[in-house]
N, C-alpha and C positions, 0 to 999 in steps of 0.2 A: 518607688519607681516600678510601671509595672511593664511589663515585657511579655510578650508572645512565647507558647511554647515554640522550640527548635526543633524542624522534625531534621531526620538522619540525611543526609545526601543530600534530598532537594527542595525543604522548607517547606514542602507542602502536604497538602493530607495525602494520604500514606492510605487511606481506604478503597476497597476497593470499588471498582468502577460501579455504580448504581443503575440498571436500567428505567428508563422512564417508559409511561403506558405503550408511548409511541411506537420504542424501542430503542430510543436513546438517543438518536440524533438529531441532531450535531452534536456529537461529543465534544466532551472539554478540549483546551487547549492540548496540542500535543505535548508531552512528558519532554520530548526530543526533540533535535529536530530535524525530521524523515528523510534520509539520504534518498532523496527522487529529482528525475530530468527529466520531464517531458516534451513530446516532441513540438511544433507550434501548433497550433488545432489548425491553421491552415495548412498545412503540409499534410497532404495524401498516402501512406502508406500501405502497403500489404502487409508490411513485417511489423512491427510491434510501436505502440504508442507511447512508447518512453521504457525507464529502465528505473529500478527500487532495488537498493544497494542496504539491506537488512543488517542488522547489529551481531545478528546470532542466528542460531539454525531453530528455533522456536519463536517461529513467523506468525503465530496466535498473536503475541507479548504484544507484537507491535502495531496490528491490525488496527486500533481504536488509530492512531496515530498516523495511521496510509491515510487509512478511511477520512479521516480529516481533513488531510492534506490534499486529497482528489475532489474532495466535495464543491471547488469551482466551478469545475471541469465537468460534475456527473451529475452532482445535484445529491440526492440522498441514493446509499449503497444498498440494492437490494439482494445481491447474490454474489460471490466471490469463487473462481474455481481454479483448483488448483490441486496440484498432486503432492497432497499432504504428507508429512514423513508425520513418521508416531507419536512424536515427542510433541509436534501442533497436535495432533489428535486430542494428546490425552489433555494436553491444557485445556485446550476445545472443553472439553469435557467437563470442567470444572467452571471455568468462568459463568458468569449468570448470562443470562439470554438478552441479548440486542437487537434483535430485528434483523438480523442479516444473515442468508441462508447458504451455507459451506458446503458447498459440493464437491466433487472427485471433478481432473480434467474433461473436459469434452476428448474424442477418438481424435480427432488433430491436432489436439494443444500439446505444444512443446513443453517437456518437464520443465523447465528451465523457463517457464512463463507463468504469471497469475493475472487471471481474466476480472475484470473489478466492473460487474453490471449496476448501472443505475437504473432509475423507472425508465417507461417506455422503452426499452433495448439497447438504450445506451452500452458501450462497452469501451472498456480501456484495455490492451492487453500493455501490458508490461513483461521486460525480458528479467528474472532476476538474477541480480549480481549475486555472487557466492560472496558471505559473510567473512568468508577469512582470507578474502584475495587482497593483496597489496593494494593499498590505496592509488597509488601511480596507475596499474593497471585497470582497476576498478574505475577510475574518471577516465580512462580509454575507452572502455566499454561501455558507459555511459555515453560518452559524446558519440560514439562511431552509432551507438542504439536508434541516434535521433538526428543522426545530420541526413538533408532531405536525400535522396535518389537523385542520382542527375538529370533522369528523362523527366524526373518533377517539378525543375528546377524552369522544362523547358514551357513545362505546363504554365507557370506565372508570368512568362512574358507577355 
């Protein structure tokens, strides 16, 4: 009988991420799966294009996995900007290189936000949830992220 090895946890390769010439995307399947709401693409905003409710406060980890999960929406990820704590830094630091360039906030971006650019200027900003807020409250602040404006509502008519 012959049998596959068992890898720990999730049955799968266990290696790490590989970049391709490109820079790797489309990455694989996400590992997870990416606690994101976004808003409709038809619905107009000032405030923020949805909301990304992260596992843990080392928002590196899970990047292949956003990045994935927005690639309908963006197309391929060329810039990502955000107000990094140290702990993405140093991951940062260690992972191999993918094609996508990690910048400090822009002067008006809300800490509490990550700007996810695709080609041509595209931009998604997202609000993010804090990794250790109560889930009840967490799906609050997701839906209130993304439900339209009323004066936008008057726009569709």
């Amino acid at each position: 009988m012959t049998s596959s090895a068992r890898r720990p946890f999730t049955n799968r390769d266990l290696r790490r991420f590989q970049a391709t010439a490109d820079g790797g995307q489309p990455f694989d399947v996400p590992t997870r799966t990416v606690r994101l709401l976004l808003r409709d693409p038809d619905d107009h905003s000032t405030g923020v294009d949805g909301a990304w409710w992260p596992r843990g406060g080392n928002l590196t980890v899970e990047l292949h996995d956003l990045v994935c999960a927005l690639t309908h929406r963006l197309g391929r990820t060329e810039r990502i900007a955000l107000d990094w704590n140290a702990l993405s830094i140093s991951q940062r630091s260690i992972d191999p290189p993918d094609g996508i360039d990690l910048v400090g906030p822009a002067p008006d971006q809300p800490r509490n936000q990550i700007h996810v650019f695709g080609r041509h200027g595209t931009c998604l900003r997202l609000l993010i949830i804090e990794p250790m807020l109560d889930a009840d409250r967490a799906y609050e602040d997701m839906h209130e992220s993304v439900t339209p404006e009323p004066n936008s509502l008057e726009h569709h008519r």
